[in-house]
LUMMILO-996130 format. One record per residue (C-alpha): residue number from 1; residue in three letters; chain; x, y, z. Coordinates in steps of 0.2 Angstrom, whole numbers, plus 2048, in hexadecimal, padded with zeros to 3 digits. Layout:
<marmis>
{marmi NUM,Ala,A,{X,Y,Z}} ...
</marmis>
This chain:
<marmis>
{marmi 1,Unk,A,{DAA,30D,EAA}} {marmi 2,Unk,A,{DB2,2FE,EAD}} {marmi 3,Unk,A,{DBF,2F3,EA2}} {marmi 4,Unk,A,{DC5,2E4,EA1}} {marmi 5,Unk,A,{DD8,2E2,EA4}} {marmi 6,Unk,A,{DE5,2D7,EA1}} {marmi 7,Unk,A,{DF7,2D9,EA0}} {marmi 8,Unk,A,{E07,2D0,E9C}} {marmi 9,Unk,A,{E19,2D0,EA5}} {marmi 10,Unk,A,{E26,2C5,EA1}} {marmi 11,Unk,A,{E32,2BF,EAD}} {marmi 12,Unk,A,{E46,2BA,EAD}} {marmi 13,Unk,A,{E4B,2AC,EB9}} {marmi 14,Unk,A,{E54,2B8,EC3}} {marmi 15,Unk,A,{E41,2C1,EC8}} {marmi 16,Unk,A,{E3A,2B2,ECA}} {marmi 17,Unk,A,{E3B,2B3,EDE}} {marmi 18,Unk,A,{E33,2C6,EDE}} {marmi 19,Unk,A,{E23,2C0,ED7}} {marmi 20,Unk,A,{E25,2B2,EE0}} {marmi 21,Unk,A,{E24,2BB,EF1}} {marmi 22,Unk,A,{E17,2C8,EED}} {marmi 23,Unk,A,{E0B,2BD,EE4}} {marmi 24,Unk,A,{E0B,2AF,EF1}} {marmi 25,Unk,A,{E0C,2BC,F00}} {marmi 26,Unk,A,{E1D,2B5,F06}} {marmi 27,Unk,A,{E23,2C7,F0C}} {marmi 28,Unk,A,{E21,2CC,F1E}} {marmi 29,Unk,A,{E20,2E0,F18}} {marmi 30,Unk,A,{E1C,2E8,F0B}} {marmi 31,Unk,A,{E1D,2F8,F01}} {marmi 32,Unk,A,{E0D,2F8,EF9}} {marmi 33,Unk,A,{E02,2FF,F09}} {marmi 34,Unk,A,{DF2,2FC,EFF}} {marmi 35,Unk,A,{DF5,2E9,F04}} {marmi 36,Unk,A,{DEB,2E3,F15}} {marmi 37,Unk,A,{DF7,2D7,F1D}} {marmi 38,Unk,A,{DE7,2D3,F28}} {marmi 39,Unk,A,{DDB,2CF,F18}} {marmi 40,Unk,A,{DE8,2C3,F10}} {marmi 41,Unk,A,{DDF,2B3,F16}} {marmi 42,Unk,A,{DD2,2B9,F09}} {marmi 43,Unk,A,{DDD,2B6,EF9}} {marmi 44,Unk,A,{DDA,2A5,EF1}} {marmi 45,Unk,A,{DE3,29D,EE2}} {marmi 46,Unk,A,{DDB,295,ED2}} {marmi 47,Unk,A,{DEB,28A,ED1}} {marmi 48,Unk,A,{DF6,289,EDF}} {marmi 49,Unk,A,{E0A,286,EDE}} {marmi 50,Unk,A,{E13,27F,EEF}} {marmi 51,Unk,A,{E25,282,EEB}} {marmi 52,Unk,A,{E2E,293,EE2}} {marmi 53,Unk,A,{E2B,298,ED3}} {marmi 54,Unk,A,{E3D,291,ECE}} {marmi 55,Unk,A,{E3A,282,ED3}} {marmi 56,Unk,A,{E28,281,ECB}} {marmi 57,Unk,A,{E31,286,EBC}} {marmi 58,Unk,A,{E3D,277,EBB}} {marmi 59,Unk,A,{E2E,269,EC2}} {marmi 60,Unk,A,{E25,26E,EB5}} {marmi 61,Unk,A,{E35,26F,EA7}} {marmi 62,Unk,A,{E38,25D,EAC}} {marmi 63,Unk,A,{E29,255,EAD}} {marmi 64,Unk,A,{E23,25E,E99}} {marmi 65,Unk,A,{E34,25B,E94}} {marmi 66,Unk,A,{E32,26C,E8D}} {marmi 67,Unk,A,{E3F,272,E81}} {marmi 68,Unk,A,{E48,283,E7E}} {marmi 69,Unk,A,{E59,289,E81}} {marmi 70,Unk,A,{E59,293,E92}} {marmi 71,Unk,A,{E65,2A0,E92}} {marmi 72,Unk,A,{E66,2AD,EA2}} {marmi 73,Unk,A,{E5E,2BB,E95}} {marmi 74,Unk,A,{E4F,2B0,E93}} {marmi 75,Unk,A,{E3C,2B4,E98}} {marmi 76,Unk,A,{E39,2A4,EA1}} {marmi 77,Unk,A,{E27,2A9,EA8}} {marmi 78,Unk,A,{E16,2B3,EA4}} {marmi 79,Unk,A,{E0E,2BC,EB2}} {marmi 80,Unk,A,{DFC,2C4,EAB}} {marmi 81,Unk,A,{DF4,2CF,EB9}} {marmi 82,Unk,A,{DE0,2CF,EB6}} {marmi 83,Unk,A,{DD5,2D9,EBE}} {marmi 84,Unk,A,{DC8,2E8,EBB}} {marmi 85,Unk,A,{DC4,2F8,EC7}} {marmi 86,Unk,A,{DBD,2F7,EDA}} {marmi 87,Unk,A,{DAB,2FC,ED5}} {marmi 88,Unk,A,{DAA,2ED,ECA}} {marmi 89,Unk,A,{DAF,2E1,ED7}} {marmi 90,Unk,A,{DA3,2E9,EE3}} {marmi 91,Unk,A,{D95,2E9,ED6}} {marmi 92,Unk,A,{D94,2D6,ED1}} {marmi 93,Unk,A,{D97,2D0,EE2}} {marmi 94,Unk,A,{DA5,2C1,EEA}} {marmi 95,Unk,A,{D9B,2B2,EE0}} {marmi 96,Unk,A,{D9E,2BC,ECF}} {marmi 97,Unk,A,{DB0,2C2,ED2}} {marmi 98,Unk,A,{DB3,2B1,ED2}} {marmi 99,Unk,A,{DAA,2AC,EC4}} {marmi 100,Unk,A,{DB5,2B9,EB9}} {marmi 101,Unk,A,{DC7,2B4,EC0}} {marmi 102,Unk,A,{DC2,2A2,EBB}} {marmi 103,Unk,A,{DBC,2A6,EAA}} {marmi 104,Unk,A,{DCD,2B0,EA8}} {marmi 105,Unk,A,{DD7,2A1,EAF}} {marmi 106,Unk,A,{DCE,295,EA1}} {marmi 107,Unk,A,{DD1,2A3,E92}} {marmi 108,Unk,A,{DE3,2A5,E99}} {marmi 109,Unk,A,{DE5,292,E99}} {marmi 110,Unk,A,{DE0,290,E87}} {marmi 111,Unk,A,{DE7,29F,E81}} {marmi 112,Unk,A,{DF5,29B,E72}} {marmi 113,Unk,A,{DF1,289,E75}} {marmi 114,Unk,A,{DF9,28C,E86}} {marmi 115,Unk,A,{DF3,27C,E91}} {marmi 116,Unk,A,{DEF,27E,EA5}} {marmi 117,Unk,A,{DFD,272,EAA}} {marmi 118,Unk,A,{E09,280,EA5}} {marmi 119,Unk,A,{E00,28E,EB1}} {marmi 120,Unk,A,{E0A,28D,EC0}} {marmi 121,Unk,A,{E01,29A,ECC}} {marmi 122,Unk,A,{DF1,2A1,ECC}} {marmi 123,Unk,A,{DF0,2AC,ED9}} {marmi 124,Unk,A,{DDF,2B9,EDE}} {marmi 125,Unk,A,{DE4,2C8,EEB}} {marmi 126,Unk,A,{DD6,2CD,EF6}} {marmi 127,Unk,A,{DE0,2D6,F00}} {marmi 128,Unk,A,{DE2,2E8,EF6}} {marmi 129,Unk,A,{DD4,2F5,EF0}} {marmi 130,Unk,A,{DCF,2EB,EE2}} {marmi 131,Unk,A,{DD1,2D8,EDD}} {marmi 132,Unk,A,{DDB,2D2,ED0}} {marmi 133,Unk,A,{DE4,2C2,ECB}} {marmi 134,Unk,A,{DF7,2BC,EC9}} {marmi 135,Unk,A,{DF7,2AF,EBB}} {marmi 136,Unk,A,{E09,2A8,EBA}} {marmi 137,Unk,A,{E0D,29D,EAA}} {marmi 138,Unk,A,{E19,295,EA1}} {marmi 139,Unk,A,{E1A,29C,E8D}} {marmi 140,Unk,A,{E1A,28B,E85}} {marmi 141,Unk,A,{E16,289,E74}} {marmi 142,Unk,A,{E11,278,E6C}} {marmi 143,Unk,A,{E1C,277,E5C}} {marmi 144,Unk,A,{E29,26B,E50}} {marmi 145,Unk,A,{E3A,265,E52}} {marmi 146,Unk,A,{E46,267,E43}} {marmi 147,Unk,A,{E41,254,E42}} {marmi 148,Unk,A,{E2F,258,E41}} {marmi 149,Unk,A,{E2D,250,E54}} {marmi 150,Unk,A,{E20,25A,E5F}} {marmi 151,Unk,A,{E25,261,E6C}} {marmi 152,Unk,A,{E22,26F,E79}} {marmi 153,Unk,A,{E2F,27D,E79}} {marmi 154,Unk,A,{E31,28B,E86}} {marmi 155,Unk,A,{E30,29C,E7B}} {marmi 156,Unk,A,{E29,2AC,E83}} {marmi 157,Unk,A,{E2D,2B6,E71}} {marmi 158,Unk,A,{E25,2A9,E68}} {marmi 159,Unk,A,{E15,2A8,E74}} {marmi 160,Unk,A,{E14,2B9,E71}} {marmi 161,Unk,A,{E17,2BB,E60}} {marmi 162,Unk,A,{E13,2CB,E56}} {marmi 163,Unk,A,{E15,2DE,E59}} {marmi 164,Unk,A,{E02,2DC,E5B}} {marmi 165,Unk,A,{E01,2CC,E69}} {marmi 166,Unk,A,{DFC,2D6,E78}} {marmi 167,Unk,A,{DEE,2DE,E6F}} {marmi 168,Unk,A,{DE8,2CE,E68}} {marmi 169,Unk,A,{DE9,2C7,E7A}} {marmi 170,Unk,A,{DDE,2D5,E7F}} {marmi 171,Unk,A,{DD2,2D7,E73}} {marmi 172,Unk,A,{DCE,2C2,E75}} {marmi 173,Unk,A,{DCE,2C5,E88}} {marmi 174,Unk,A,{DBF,2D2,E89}} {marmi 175,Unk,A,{DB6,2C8,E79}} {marmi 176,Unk,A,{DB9,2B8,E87}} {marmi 177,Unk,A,{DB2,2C1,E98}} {marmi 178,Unk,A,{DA4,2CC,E8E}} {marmi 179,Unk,A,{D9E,2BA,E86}} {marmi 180,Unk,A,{D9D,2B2,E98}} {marmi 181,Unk,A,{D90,2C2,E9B}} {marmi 182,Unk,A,{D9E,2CE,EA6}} {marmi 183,Unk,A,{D99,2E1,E9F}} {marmi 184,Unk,A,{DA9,2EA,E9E}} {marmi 185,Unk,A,{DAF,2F3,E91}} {marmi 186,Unk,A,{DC0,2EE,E86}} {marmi 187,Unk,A,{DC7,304,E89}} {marmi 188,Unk,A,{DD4,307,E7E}} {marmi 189,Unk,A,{DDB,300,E6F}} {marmi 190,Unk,A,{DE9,30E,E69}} {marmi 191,Unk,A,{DFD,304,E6D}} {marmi 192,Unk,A,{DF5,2F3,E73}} {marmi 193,Unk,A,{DEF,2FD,E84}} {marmi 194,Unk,A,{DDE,2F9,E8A}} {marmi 195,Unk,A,{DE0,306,E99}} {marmi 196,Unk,A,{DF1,30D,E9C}} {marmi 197,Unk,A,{DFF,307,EA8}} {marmi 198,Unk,A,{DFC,315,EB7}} {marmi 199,Unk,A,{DE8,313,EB7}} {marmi 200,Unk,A,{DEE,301,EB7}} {marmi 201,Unk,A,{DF8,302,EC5}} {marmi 202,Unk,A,{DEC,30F,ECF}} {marmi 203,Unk,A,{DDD,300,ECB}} {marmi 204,Unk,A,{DEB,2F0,ED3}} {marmi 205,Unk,A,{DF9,2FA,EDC}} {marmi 206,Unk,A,{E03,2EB,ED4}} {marmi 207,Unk,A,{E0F,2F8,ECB}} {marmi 208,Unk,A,{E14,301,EDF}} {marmi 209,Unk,A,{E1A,2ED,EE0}} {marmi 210,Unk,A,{E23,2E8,ED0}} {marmi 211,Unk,A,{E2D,2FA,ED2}} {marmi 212,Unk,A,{E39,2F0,EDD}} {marmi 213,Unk,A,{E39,2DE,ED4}} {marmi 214,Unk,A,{E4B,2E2,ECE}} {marmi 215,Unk,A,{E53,2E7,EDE}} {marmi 216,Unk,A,{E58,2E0,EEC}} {marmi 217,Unk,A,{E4C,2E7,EF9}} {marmi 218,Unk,A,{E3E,2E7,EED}} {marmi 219,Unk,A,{E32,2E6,EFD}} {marmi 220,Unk,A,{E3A,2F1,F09}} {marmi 221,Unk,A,{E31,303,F12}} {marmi 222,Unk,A,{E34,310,F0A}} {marmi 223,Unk,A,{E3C,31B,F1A}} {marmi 224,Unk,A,{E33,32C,F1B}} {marmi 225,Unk,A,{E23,330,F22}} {marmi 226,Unk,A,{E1F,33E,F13}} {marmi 227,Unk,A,{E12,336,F07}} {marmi 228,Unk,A,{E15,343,EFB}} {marmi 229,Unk,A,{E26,33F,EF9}} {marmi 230,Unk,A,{E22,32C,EF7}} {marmi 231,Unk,A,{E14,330,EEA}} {marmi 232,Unk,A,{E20,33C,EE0}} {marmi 233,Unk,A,{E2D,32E,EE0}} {marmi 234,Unk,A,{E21,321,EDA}} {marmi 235,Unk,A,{E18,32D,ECD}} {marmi 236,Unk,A,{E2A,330,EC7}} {marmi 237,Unk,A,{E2F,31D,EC6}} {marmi 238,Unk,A,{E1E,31B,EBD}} {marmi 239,Unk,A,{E21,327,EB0}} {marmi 240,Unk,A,{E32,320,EAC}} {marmi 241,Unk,A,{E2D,30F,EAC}} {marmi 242,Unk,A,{E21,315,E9F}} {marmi 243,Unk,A,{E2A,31C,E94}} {marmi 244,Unk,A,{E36,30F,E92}} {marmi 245,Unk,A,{E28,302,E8F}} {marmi 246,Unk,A,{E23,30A,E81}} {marmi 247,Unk,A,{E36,30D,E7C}} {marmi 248,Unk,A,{E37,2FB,E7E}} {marmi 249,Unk,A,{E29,2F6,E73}} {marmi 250,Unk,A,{E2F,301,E66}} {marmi 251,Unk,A,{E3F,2F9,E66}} {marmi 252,Unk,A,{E36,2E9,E69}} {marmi 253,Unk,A,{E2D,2EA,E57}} {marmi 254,Unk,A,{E3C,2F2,E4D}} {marmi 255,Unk,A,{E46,2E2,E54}} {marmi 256,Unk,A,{E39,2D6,E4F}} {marmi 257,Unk,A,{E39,2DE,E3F}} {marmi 258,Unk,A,{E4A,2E0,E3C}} {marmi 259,Unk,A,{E4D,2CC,E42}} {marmi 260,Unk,A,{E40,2C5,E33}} {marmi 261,Unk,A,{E4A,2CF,E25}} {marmi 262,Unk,A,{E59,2C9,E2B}} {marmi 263,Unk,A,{E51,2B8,E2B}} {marmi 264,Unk,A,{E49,2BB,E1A}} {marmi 265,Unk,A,{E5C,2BF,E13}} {marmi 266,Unk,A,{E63,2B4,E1B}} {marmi 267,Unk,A,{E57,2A6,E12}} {marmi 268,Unk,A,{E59,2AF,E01}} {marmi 269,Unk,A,{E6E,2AD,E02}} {marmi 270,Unk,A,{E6C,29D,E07}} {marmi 271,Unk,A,{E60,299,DF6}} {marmi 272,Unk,A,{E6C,2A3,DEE}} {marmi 273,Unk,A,{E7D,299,DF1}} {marmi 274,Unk,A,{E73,289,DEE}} {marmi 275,Unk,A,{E72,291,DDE}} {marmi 276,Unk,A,{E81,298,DDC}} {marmi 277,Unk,A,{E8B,284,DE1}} {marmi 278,Unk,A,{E7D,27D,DD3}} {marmi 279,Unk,A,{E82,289,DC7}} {marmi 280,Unk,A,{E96,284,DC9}} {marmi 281,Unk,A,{E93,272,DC7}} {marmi 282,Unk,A,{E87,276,DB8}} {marmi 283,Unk,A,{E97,280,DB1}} {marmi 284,Unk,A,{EA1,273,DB6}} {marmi 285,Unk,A,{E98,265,DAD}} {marmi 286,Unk,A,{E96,26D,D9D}} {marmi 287,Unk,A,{EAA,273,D9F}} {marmi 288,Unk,A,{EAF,261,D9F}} {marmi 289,Unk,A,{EA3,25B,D93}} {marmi 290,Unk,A,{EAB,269,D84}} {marmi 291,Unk,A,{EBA,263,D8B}} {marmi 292,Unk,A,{EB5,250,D87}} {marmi 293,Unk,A,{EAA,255,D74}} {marmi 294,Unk,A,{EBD,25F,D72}} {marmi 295,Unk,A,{ECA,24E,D75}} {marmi 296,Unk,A,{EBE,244,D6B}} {marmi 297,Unk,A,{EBB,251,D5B}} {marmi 298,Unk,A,{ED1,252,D5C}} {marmi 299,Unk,A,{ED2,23F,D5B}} {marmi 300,Unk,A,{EC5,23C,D4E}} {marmi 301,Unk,A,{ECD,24A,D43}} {marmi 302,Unk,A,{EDF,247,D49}} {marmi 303,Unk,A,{EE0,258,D4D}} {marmi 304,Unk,A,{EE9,25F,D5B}} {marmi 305,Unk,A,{EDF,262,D6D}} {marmi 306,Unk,A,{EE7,274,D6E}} {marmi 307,Unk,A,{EE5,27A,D5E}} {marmi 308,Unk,A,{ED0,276,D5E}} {marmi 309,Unk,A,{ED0,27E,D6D}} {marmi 310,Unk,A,{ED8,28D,D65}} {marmi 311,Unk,A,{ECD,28D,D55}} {marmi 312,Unk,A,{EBF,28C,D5E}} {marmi 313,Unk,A,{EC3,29A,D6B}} {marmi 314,Unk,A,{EC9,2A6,D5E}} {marmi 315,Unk,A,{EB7,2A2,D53}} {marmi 316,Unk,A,{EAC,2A7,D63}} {marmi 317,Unk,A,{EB7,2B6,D66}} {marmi 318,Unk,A,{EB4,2BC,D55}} {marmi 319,Unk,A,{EA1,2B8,D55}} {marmi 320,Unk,A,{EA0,2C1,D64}} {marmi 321,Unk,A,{EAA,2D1,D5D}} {marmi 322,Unk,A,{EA1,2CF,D4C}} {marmi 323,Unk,A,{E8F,2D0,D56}} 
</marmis>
């Protein structure tokens, strides 16, 4: 059976250059040996990019005069891998293979409102077992100033808003391909997963590769000549990287969560010490008008300030005793 997949990564500025080099095939070795150095003049790209992905990145910040405050932490980029399994790709032939990445670039280029000028790579491998596309994307969002200006804003957590946002990616990218008359199959629903991470990875051999994104010789040999031992190394990376993603997601929701009850409080004190300061010039207004009704009751009756004050103070205190 085969599914239709999609998955999301998002990238810091700092990984930029990783992807940039694998996805563009800017690396003279690699460690994923299912990649055919020789077959490379086979990959085409829906939407090519002639400079680094940094560089793309600030061109195309510039020229949108997109907004967003840019901190080192920040997801800057989207990469989604789309793909299915080899038998697939065999079945429907070169002429319908391209059919499908081109109906995924349009979904992805509407998607959330998205818009295509913010796609900045969309790159189809032809040189591993099975084909699958690189779609590298800006999350901009089309949204308000506190000025009620429009404007476009960089904002990967708000592109990707809700603990349910990759499932709902999902679940419109297999309605999209099905309705353009591709049969696949959606697979799994259960924790947002359509198929899971290894399968995933056995169908694109794209995890072998982003197991080194955050080191330094992310695209160096692996030196022994033992497969087993390589295999047991990547099954053990595989396994932990895993685990944490579903750690992370956890935490992910739990911190979403946590953030809009703070934000809820946080919106209830403020409503709450306007309150409070309406309530103390309330007090304060009526304070000095007694104070007013008081001097003019002591003039009228030429009775002394002091001693009406006293009266009238001792008569509540005994009405209040007396109730």
């Amino acid at each position: 059976m085969s599914y239709a997949i999609i998955r999301n990564e998002n990238y810091k500025m700092g990984q930029l250059s990783y992807i940039y080099r694998h996805n563009e095939r800017k690396n003279t070795n690699y460690s994923n040996k299912d990649i055919d150095k020789n077959s490379s003049i086979k990959n085409y790209s829906l939407k090519s990019v002639n400079t680094s992905y940094q560089k793309a990145f600030t061109i195309i910040k510039e020229k949108y005069n997109l907004k967003g405050q840019i901190k080192k932490v920040s997801n800057v980029m989207c990469e989604l891998i789309i793909t299915s399994d080899k038998e697939f790709f065999t079945r429907i032939g070169e002429a319908e293979t391209l059919r499908y990445f081109q109906t995924a670039y349009n979904f992805v280029a509407q998607y959330n409102n998205l818009g295509e000028e913010f796609i900045v790579s969309a790159k189809i491998h032809m040189d591993e077992s099975t084909p699958h596309m690189h779609i590298v994307f800006i999350p901009v969002i089309h949204t308000k100033d506190k000025k009620g200006n429009l404007i476009n804003k960089i904002a990967c957590s708000e592109f990707w808003k809700g603990k349910e946002s990759y499932k709902i990616l999902q679940d419109k990218f297999y309605k999209n391909v099905t309705d353009n008359g591709f049969t696949l199959e959606r697979g799994n629903t259960k924790e947002n997963e359509h198929i899971n991470i290894k399968q995933l990875k056995k169908i694109t051999n794209y995890g072998m590769q982003t197991m080194f994104e955050n080191t330094q010789n992310c695209e160096q040999e692996k030196v022994t000549n033992d497969i087993e031992v390589v295999r047991e190394d990547y099954r053990r990376v595989i396994n932990k990287y895993n685990i944490l993603t579903k750690k992370y997601s956890r935490i992910k929701n739990i911190i979403e969560e946590t953030t809009n009850k703070i934000e809820q409080i946080q919106e209830e004190n403020r409503e709450l010490k306007q309150e409070n300061i309406k309530l103390r010039n309330e007090n304060s207004r009526i304070r000095e008008y007694i104070d007013k009704t008081l001097e003019y009751v002591s003039l009228l009756f030429d009775f002394p300030k002091n001693k009406l004050k006293h009266l009238i103070s001792s008569f509540i205190n005994k009405f209040n005793h007396e109730k």
